[in-house]
mmCIF file of the N, C-alpha and C atoms, coordinates in Angstrom:
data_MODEL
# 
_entry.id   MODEL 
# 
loop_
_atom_site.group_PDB 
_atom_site.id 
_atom_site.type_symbol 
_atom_site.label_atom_id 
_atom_site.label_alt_id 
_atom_site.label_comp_id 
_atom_site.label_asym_id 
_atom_site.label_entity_id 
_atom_site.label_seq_id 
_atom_site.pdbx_PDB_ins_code 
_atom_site.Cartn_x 
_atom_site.Cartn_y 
_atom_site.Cartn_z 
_atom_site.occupancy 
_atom_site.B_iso_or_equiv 
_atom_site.pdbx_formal_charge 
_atom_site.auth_seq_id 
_atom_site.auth_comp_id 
_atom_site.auth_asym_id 
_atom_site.auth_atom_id 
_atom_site.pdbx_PDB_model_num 
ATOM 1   N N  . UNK A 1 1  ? 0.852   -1.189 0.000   1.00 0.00 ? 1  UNK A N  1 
ATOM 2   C CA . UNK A 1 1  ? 0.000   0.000  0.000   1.00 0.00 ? 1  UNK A CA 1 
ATOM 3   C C  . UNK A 1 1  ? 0.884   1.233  0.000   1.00 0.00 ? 1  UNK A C  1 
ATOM 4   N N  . UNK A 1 2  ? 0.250   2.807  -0.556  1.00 0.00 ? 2  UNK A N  1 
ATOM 5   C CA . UNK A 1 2  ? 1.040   3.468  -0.318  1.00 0.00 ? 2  UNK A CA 1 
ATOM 6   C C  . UNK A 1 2  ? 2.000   4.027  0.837   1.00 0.00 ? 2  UNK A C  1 
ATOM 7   N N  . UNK A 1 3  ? 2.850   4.823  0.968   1.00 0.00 ? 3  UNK A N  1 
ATOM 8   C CA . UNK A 1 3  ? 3.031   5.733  2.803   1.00 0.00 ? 3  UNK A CA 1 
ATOM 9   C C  . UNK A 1 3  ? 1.700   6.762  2.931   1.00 0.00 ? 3  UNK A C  1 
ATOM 10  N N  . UNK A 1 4  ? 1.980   7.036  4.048   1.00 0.00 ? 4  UNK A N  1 
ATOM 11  C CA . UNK A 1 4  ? 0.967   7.853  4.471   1.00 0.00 ? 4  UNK A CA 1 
ATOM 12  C C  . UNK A 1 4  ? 1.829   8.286  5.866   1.00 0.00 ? 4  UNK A C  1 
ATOM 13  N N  . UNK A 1 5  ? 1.494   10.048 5.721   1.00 0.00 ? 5  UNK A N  1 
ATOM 14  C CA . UNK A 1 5  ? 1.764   10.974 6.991   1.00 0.00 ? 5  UNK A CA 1 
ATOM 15  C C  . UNK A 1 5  ? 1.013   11.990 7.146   1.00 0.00 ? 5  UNK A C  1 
ATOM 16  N N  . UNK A 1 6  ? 0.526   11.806 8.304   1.00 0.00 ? 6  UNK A N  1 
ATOM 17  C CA . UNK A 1 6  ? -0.184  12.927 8.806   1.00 0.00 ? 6  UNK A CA 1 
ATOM 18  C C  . UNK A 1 6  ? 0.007   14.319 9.439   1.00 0.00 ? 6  UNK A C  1 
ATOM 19  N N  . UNK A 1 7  ? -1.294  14.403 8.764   1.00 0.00 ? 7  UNK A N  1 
ATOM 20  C CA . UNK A 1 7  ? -1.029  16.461 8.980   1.00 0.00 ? 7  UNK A CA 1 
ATOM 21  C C  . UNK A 1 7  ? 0.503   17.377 8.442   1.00 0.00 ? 7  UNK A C  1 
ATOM 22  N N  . UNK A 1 8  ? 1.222   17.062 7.601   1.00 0.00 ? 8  UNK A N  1 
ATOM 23  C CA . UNK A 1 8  ? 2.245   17.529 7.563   1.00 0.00 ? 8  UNK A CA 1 
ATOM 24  C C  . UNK A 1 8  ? 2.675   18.828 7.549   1.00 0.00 ? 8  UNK A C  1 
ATOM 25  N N  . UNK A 1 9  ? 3.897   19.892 7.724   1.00 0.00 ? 9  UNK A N  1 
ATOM 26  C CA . UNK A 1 9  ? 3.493   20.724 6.569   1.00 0.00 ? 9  UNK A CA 1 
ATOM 27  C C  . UNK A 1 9  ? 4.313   20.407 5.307   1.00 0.00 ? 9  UNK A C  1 
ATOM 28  N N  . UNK A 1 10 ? 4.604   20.914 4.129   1.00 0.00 ? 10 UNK A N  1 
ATOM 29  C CA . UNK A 1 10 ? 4.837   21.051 3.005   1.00 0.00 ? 10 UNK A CA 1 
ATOM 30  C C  . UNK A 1 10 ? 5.217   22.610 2.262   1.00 0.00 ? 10 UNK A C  1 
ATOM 31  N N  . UNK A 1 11 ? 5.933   22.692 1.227   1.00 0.00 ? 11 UNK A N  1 
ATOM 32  C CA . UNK A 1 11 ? 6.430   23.817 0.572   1.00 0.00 ? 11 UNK A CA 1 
ATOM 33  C C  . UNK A 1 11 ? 6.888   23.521 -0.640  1.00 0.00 ? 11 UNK A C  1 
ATOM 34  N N  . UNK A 1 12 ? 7.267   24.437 -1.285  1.00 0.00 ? 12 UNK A N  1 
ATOM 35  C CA . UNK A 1 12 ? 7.833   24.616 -2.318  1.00 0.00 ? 12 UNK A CA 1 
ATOM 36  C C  . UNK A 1 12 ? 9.019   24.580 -2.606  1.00 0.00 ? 12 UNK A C  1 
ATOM 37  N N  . UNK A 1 13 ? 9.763   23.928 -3.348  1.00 0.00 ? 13 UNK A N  1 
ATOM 38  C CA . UNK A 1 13 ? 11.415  24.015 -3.249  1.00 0.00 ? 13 UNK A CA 1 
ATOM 39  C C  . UNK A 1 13 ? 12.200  25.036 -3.914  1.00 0.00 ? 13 UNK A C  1 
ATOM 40  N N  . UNK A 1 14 ? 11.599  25.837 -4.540  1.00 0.00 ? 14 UNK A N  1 
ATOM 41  C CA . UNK A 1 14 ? 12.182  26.851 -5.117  1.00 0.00 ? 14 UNK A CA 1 
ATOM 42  C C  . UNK A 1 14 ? 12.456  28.345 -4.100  1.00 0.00 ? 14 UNK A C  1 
ATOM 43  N N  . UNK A 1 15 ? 10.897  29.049 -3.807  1.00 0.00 ? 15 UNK A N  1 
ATOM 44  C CA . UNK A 1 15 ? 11.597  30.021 -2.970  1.00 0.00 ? 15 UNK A CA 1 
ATOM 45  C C  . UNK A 1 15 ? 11.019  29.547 -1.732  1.00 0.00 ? 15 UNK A C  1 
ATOM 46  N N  . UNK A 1 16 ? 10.558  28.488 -1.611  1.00 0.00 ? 16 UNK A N  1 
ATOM 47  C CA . UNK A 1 16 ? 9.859   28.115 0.219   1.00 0.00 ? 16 UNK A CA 1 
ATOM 48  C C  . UNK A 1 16 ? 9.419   29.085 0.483   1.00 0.00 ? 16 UNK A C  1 
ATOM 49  N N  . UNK A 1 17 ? 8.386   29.728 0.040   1.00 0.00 ? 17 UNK A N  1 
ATOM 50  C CA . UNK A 1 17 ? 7.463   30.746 0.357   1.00 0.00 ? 17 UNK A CA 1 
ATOM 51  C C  . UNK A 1 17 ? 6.212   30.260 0.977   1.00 0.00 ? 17 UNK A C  1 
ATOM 52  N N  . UNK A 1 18 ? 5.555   29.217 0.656   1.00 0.00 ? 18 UNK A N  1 
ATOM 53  C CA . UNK A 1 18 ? 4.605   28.585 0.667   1.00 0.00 ? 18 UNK A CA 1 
ATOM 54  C C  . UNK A 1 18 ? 3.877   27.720 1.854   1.00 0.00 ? 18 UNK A C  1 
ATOM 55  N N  . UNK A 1 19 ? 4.345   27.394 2.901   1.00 0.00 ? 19 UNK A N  1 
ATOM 56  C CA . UNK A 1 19 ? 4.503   26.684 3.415   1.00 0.00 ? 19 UNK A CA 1 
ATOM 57  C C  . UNK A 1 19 ? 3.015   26.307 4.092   1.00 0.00 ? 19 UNK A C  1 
ATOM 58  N N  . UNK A 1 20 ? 2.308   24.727 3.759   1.00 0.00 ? 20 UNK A N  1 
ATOM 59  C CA . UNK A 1 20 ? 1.070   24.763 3.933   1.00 0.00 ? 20 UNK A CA 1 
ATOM 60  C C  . UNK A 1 20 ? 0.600   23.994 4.766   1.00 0.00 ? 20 UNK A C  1 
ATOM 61  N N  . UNK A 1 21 ? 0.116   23.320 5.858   1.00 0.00 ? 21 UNK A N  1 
ATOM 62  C CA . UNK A 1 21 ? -0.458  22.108 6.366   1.00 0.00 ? 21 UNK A CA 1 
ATOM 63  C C  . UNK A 1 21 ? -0.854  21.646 5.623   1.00 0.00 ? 21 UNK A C  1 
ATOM 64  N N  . UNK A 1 22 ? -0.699  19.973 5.465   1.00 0.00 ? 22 UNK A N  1 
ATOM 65  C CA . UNK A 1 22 ? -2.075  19.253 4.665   1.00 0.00 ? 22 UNK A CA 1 
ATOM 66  C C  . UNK A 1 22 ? -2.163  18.284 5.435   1.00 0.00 ? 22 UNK A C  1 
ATOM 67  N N  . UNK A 1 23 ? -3.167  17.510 5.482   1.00 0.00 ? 23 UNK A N  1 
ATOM 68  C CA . UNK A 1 23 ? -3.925  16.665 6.204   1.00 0.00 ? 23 UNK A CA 1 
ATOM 69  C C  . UNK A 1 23 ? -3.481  15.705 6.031   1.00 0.00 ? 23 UNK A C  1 
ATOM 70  N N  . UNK A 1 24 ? -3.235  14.986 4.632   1.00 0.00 ? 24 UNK A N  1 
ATOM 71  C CA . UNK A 1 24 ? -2.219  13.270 4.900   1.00 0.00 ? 24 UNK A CA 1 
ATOM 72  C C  . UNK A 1 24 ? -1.358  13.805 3.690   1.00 0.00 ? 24 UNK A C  1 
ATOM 73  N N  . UNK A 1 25 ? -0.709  12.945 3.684   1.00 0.00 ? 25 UNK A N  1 
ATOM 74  C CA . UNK A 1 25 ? 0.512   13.041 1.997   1.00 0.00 ? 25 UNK A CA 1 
ATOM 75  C C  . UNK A 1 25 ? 0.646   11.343 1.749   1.00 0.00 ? 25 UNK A C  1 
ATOM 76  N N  . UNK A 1 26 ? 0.080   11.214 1.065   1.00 0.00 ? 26 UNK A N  1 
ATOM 77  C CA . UNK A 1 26 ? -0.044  9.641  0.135   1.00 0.00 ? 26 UNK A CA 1 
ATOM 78  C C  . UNK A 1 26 ? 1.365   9.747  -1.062  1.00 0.00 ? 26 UNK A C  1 
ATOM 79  N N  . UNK A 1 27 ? 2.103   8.534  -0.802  1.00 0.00 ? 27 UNK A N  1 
ATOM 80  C CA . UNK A 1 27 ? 2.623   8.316  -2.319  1.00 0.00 ? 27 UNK A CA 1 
ATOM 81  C C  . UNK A 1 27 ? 2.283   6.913  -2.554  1.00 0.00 ? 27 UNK A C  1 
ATOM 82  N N  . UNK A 1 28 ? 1.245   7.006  -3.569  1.00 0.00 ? 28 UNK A N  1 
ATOM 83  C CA . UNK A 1 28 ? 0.389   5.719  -4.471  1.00 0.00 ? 28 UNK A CA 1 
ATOM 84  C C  . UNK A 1 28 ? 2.116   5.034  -5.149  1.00 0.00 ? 28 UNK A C  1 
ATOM 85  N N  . UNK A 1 29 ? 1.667   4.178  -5.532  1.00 0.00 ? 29 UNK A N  1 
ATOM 86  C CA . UNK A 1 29 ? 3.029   3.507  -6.012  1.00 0.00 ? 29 UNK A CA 1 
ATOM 87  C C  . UNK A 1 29 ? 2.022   2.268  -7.101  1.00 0.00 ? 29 UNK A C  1 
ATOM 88  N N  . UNK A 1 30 ? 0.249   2.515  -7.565  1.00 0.00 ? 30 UNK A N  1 
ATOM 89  C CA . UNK A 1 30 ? -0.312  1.444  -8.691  1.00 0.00 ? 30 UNK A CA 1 
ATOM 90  C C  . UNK A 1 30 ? -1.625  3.390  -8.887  1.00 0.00 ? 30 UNK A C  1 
ATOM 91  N N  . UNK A 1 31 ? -1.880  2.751  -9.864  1.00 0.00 ? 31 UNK A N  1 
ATOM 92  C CA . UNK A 1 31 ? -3.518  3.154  -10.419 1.00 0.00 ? 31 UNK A CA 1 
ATOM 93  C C  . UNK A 1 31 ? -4.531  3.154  -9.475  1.00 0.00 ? 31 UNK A C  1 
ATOM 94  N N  . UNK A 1 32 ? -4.331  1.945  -9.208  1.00 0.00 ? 32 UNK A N  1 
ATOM 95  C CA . UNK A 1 32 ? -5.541  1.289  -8.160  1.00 0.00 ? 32 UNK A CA 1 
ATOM 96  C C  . UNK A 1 32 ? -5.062  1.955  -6.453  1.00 0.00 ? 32 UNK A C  1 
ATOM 97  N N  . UNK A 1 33 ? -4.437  2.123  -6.660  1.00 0.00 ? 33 UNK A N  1 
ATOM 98  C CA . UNK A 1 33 ? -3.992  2.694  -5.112  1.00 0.00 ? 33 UNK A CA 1 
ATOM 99  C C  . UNK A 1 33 ? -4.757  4.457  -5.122  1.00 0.00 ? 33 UNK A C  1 
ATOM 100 N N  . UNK A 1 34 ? -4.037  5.391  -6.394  1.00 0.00 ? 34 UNK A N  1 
ATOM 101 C CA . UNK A 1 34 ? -5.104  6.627  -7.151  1.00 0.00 ? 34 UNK A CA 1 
ATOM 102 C C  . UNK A 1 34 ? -6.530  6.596  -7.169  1.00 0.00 ? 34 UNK A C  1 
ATOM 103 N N  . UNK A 1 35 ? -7.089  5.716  -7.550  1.00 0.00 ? 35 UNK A N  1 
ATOM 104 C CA . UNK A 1 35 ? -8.472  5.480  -7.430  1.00 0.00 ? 35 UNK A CA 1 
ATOM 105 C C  . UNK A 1 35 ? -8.714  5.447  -6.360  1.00 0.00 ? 35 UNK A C  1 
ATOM 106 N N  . UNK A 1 36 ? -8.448  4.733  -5.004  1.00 0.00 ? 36 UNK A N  1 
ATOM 107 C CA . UNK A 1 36 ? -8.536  4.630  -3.609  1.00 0.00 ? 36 UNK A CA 1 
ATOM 108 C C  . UNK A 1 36 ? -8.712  5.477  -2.949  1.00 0.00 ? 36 UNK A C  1 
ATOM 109 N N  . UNK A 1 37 ? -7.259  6.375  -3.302  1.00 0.00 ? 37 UNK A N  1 
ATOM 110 C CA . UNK A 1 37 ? -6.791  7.488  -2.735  1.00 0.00 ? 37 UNK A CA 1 
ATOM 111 C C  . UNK A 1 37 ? -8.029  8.955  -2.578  1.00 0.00 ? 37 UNK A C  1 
ATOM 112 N N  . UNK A 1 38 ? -8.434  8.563  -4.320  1.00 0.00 ? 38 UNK A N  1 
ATOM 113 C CA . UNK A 1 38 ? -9.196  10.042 -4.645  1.00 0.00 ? 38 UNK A CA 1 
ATOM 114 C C  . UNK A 1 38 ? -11.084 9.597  -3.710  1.00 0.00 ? 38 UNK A C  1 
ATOM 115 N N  . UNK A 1 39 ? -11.040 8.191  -4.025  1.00 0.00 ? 39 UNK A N  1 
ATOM 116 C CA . UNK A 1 39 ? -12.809 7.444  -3.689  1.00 0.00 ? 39 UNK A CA 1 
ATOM 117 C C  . UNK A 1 39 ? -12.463 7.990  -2.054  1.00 0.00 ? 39 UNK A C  1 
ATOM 118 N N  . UNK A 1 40 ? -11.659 7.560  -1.532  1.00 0.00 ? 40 UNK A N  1 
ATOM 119 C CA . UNK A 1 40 ? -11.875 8.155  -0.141  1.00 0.00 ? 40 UNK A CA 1 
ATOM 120 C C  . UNK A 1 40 ? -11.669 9.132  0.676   1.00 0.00 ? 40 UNK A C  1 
ATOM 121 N N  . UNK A 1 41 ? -10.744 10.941 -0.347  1.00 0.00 ? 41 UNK A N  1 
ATOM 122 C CA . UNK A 1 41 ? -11.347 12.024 -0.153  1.00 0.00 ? 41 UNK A CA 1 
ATOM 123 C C  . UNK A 1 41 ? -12.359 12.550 -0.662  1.00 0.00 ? 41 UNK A C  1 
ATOM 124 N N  . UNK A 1 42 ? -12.673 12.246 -1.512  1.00 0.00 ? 42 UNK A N  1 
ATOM 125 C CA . UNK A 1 42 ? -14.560 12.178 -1.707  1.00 0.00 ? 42 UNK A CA 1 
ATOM 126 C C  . UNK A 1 42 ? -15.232 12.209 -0.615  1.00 0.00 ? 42 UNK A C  1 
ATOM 127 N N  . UNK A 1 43 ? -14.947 10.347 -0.363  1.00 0.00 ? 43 UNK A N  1 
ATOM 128 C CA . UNK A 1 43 ? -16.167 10.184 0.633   1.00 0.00 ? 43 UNK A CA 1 
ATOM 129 C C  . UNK A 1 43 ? -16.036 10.653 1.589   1.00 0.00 ? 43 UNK A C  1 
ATOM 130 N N  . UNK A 1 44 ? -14.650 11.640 2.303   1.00 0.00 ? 44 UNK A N  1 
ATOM 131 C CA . UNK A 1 44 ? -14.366 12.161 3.562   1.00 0.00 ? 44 UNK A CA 1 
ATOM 132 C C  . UNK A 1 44 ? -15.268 13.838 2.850   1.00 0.00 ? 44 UNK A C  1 
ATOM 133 N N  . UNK A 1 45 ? -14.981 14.408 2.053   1.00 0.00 ? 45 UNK A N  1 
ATOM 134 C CA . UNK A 1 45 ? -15.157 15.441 1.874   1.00 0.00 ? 45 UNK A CA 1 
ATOM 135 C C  . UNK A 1 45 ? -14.286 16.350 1.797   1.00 0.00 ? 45 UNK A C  1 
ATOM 136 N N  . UNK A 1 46 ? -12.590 15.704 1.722   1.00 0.00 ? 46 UNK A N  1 
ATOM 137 C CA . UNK A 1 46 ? -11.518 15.886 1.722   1.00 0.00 ? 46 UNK A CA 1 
ATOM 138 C C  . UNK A 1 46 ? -11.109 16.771 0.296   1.00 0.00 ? 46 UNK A C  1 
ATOM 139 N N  . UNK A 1 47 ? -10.545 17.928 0.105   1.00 0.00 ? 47 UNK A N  1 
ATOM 140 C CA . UNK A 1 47 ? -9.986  17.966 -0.852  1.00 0.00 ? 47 UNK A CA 1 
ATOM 141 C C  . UNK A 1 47 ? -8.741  17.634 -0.974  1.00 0.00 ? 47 UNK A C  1 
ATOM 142 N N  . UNK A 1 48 ? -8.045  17.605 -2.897  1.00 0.00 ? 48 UNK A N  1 
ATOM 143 C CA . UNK A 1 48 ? -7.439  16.198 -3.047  1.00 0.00 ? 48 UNK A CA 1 
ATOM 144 C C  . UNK A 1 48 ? -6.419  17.092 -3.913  1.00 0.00 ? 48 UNK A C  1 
ATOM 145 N N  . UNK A 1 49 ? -5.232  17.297 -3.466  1.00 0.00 ? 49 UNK A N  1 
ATOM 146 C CA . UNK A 1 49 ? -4.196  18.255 -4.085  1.00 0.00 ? 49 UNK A CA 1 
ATOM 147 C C  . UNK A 1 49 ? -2.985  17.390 -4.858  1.00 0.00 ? 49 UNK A C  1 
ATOM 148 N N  . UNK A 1 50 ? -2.602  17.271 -6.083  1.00 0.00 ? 50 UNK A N  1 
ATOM 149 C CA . UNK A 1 50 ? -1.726  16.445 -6.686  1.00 0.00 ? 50 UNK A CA 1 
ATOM 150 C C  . UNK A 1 50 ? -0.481  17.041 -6.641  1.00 0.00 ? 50 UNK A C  1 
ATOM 151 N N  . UNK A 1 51 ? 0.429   16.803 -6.030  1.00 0.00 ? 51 UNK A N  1 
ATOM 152 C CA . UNK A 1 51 ? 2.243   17.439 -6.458  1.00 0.00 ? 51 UNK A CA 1 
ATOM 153 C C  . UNK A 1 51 ? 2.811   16.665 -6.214  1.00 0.00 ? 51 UNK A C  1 
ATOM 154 N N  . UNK A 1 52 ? 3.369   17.124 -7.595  1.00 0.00 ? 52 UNK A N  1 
ATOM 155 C CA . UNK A 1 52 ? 4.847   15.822 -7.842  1.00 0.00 ? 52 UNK A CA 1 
ATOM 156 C C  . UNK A 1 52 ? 6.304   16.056 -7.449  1.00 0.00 ? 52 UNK A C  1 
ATOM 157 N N  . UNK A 1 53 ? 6.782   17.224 -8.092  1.00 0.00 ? 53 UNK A N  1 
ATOM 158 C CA . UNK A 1 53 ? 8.016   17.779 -8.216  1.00 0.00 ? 53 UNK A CA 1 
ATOM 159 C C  . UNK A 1 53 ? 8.278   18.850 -6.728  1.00 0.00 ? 53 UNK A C  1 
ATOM 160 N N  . UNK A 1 54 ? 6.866   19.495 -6.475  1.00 0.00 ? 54 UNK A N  1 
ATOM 161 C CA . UNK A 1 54 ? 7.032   20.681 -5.806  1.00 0.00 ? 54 UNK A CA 1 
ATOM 162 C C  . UNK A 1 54 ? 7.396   22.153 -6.399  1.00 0.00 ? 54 UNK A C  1 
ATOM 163 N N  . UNK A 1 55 ? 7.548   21.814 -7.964  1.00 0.00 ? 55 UNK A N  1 
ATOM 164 C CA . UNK A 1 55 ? 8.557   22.793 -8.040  1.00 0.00 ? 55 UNK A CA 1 
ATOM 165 C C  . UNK A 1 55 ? 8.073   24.107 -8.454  1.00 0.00 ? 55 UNK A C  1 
ATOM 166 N N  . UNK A 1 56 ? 6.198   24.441 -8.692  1.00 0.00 ? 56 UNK A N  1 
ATOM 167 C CA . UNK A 1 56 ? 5.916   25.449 -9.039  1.00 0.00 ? 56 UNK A CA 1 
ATOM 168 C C  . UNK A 1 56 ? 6.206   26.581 -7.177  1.00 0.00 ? 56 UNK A C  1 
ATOM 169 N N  . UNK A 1 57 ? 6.310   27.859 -7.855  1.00 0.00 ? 57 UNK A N  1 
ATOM 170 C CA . UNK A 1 57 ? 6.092   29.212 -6.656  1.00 0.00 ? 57 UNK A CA 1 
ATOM 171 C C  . UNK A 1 57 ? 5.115   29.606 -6.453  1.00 0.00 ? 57 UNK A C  1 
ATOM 172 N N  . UNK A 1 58 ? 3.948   29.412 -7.109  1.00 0.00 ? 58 UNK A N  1 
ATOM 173 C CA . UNK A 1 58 ? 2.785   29.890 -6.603  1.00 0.00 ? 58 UNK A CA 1 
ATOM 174 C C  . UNK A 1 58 ? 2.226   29.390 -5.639  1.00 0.00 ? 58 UNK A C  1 
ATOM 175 N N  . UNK A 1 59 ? 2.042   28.493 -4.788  1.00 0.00 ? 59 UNK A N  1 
ATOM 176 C CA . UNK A 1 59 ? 1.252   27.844 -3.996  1.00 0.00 ? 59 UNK A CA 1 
ATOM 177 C C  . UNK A 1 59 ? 0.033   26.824 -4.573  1.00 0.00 ? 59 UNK A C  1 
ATOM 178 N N  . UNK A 1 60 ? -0.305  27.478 -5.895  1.00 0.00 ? 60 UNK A N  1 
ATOM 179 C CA . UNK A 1 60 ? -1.087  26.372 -6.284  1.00 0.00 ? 60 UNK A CA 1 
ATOM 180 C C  . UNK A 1 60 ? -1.206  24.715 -6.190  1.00 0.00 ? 60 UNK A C  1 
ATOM 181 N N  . UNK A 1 61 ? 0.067   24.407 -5.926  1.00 0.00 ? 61 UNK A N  1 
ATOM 182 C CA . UNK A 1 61 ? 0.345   22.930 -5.466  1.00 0.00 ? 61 UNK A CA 1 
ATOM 183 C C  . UNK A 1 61 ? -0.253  22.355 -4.832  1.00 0.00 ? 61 UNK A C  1 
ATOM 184 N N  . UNK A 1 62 ? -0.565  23.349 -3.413  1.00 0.00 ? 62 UNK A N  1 
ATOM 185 C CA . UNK A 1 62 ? -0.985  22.786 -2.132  1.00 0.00 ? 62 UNK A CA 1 
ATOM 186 C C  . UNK A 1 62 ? -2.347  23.302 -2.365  1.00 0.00 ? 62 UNK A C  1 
ATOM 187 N N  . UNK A 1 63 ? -3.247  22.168 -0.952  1.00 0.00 ? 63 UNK A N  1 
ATOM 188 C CA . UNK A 1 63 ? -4.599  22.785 -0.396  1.00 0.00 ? 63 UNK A CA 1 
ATOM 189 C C  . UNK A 1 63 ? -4.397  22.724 0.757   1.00 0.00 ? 63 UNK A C  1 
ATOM 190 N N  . UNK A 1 64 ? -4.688  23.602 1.579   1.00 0.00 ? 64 UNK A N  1 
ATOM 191 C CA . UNK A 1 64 ? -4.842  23.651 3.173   1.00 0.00 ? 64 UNK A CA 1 
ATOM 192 C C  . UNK A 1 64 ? -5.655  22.935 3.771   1.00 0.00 ? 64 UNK A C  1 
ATOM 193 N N  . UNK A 1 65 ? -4.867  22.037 4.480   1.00 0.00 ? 65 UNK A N  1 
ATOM 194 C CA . UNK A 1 65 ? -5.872  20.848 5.448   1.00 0.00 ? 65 UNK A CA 1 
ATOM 195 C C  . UNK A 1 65 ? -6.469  19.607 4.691   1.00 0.00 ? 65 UNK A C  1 
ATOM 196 N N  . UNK A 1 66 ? -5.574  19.172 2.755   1.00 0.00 ? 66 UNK A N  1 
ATOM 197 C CA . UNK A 1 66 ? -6.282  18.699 1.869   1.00 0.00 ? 66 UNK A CA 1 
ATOM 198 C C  . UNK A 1 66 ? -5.137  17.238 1.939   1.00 0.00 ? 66 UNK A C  1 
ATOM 199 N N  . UNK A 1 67 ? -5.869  16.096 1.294   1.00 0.00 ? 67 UNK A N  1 
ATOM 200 C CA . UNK A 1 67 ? -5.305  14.936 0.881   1.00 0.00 ? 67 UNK A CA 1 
ATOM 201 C C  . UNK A 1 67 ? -4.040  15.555 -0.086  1.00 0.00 ? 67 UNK A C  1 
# 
């Protein structure tokens, strides 16, 4: 199954301006793990923030308090 950590915070690697809480940080490692991932911030009511690299500056990366 994937990792999973809670509540973290998180940033950006470029100017670390950003710096956000999120609620878990999943790294899926199948498809089927993605599907899982997204079916059960749904059903929490969770929003569901995708970053890979980190590497944009805007903050758009993150959601506050989000999967």
């Amino acid at each position: 199954m994937c990792s999973l950590r809670s509540s973290s915070l998180v940033n950006d690697i470029h100017s670390a301006l950003n710096a956000t809480r999120v609620a878990h940080i999943h790294q899926p490692r199948s498809v089927a793990e993605i599907r899982t991932l997204v079916a059960d911030a749904a059903r929490q009511g969770l929003p569901l923030a995708i970053c890979g690299g980190r590497h944009a500056m805007g903050g758009q990366q993150f959601a506050a308090d989000a999967v």
